[in-house]
N, C-alpha and C positions, 0 to 999 in steps of 0.2 A: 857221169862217166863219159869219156868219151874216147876214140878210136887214134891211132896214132901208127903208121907203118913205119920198118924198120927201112935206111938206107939200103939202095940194092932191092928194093923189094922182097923184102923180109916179113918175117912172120907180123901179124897186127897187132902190137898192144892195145888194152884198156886200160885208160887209168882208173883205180878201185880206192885210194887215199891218197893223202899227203903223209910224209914222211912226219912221223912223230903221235901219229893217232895211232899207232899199233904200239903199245909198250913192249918192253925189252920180256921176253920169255911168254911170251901170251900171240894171239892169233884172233883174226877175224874172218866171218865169210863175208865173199862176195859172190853176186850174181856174171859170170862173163860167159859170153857168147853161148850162155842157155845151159852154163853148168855153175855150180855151184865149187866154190875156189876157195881152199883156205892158205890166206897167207898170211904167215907166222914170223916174228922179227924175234933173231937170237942177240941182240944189242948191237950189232953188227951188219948183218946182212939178212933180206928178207926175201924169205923159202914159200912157195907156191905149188902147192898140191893140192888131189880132189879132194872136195869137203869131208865127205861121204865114207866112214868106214864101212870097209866089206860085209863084214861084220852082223851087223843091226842097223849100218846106217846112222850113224849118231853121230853129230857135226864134231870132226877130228879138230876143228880151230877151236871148240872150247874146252877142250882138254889139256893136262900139263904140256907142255913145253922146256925140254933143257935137252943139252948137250947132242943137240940136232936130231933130236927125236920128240916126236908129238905123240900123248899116248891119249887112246879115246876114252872120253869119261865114264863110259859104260861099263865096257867091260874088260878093262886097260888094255885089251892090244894097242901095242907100240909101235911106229912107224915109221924109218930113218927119212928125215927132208929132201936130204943129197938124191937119192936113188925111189923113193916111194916103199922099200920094199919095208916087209913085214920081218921085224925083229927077229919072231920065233918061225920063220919058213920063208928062206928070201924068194921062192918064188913065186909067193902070194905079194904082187903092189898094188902100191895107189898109184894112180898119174901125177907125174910130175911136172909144171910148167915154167916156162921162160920167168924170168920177173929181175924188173930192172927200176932205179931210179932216175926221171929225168927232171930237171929245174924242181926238185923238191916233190915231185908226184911220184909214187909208185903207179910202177904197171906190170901188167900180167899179158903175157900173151897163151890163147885157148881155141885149138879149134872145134869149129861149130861143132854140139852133141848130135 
Protein backbone atom coordinates (compact mmCIF):
# COMPACT_ATOMS: atom_id res chain seq x y z
CA UNK A 1 0.00 0.00 0.00
CA UNK A 2 1.06 3.12 -0.31
CA UNK A 3 0.15 6.91 0.32
CA UNK A 4 -1.08 9.36 -2.22
CA UNK A 5 -2.35 13.14 -1.28
CA UNK A 6 -5.30 14.75 -2.84
CA UNK A 7 -4.69 18.07 -5.24
CA UNK A 8 -5.01 21.13 -3.01
CA UNK A 9 -3.68 19.37 -0.08
CA UNK A 10 -6.31 17.15 0.50
CA UNK A 11 -7.14 14.34 2.59
CA UNK A 12 -4.26 11.12 2.19
CA UNK A 13 -5.30 8.27 0.47
CA UNK A 14 -4.03 4.65 0.75
CA UNK A 15 -4.24 2.52 -1.93
CA UNK A 16 -5.84 -0.96 -0.26
CA UNK A 17 -6.49 -2.97 -4.00
CA UNK A 18 -6.85 -2.74 -7.64
CA UNK A 19 -10.10 -2.61 -8.95
CA UNK A 20 -11.47 -5.96 -9.71
CA UNK A 21 -10.35 -7.99 -6.54
CA UNK A 22 -13.40 -6.93 -4.57
CA UNK A 23 -16.33 -8.69 -6.32
CA UNK A 24 -19.74 -7.18 -7.06
CA UNK A 25 -21.82 -7.48 -3.59
CA UNK A 26 -18.95 -8.65 -1.26
CA UNK A 27 -16.33 -6.65 0.86
CA UNK A 28 -12.77 -6.87 2.08
CA UNK A 29 -10.86 -5.43 5.15
CA UNK A 30 -7.96 -3.39 5.03
CA UNK A 31 -5.46 -2.18 7.46
CA UNK A 32 -5.18 2.09 6.91
CA UNK A 33 -3.71 4.37 8.98
CA UNK A 34 -4.06 1.95 12.02
CA UNK A 35 -7.74 1.25 11.50
CA UNK A 36 -9.26 -1.40 10.17
CA UNK A 37 -11.51 -0.41 6.74
CA UNK A 38 -14.05 -2.38 5.09
CA UNK A 39 -14.49 -1.53 1.68
CA UNK A 40 -17.33 -3.00 -0.03
CA UNK A 41 -18.13 -2.92 -4.11
CA UNK A 42 -21.86 -2.77 -5.02
CA UNK A 43 -20.86 -3.46 -9.02
CA UNK A 44 -20.69 0.01 -9.24
CA UNK A 45 -19.19 1.99 -6.90
CA UNK A 46 -16.78 1.14 -3.89
CA UNK A 47 -18.22 2.13 -0.21
CA UNK A 48 -15.60 2.41 2.83
CA UNK A 49 -16.37 2.20 6.22
CA UNK A 50 -15.15 1.01 9.80
CA UNK A 51 -14.54 -2.80 9.81
CA UNK A 52 -15.62 -3.22 13.12
CA UNK A 53 -19.30 -3.56 14.19
CA UNK A 54 -20.45 -1.73 17.25
CA UNK A 55 -21.82 -4.48 18.23
CA UNK A 56 -19.49 -7.63 19.04
CA UNK A 57 -16.99 -6.28 16.65
CA UNK A 58 -17.33 -8.78 13.87
CA UNK A 59 -15.54 -7.76 10.58
CA UNK A 60 -18.75 -5.95 8.82
CA UNK A 61 -16.76 -6.69 5.27
CA UNK A 62 -17.60 -10.26 5.65
CA UNK A 63 -20.97 -10.00 6.04
CA UNK A 64 -23.94 -9.82 3.23
CA UNK A 65 -23.68 -6.95 1.12
CA UNK A 66 -26.84 -5.52 -1.27
CA UNK A 67 -28.79 -2.61 -1.87
CA UNK A 68 -26.06 -0.33 -0.03
CA UNK A 69 -26.31 -1.93 3.11
CA UNK A 70 -23.65 -4.31 4.74
CA UNK A 71 -25.17 -6.56 7.35
CA UNK A 72 -22.77 -8.06 10.07
CA UNK A 73 -22.45 -11.84 10.14
CA UNK A 74 -23.09 -12.21 13.61
CA UNK A 75 -25.68 -10.82 14.72
CA UNK A 76 -27.21 -9.15 11.38
CA UNK A 77 -27.11 -5.58 12.38
CA UNK A 78 -27.41 -3.79 9.04
CA UNK A 79 -25.55 -0.79 8.19
CA UNK A 80 -26.44 1.76 5.17
CA UNK A 81 -22.65 2.45 3.27
CA UNK A 82 -23.79 6.13 2.24
CA UNK A 83 -24.27 7.46 5.80
CA UNK A 84 -22.56 4.49 8.39
CA UNK A 85 -25.72 4.62 10.30
CA UNK A 86 -27.40 1.66 11.77
CA UNK A 87 -30.54 0.52 10.04
CA UNK A 88 -32.62 -0.09 13.15
CA UNK A 89 -31.46 3.57 15.15
CA UNK A 90 -29.97 5.97 12.74
CA UNK A 91 -28.11 7.40 15.36
CA UNK A 92 -25.89 4.58 16.30
CA UNK A 93 -22.94 4.66 13.02
CA UNK A 94 -20.07 3.43 11.78
CA UNK A 95 -17.49 5.81 10.21
CA UNK A 96 -17.49 6.42 7.02
CA UNK A 97 -14.49 7.18 4.63
CA UNK A 98 -13.46 8.88 1.31
CA UNK A 99 -12.79 6.18 -1.27
CA UNK A 100 -11.86 6.73 -4.77
CA UNK A 101 -10.41 4.94 -7.96
CA UNK A 102 -7.40 6.14 -9.48
CA UNK A 103 -5.35 4.51 -12.68
CA UNK A 104 -7.24 1.31 -11.72
CA UNK A 105 -6.22 1.22 -7.85
CA UNK A 106 -8.64 1.88 -5.14
CA UNK A 107 -8.07 4.11 -2.34
CA UNK A 108 -9.34 4.89 0.92
CA UNK A 109 -8.67 7.87 2.79
CA UNK A 110 -8.42 7.40 7.09
CA UNK A 111 -7.39 9.60 9.64
CA UNK A 112 -4.89 8.33 12.01
CA UNK A 113 -6.82 6.21 15.11
Amino acid sequence: MSDTHAAGGGPTFTRVASEGDIPAGEGRTFEVAGRLVAVLFDGGSYHAIDDLCPHMGASLASGPFADGVVTCPWHAWRFRVCDGAWCDNEKLKVAVFPVRVVDGQIEVAVSPA
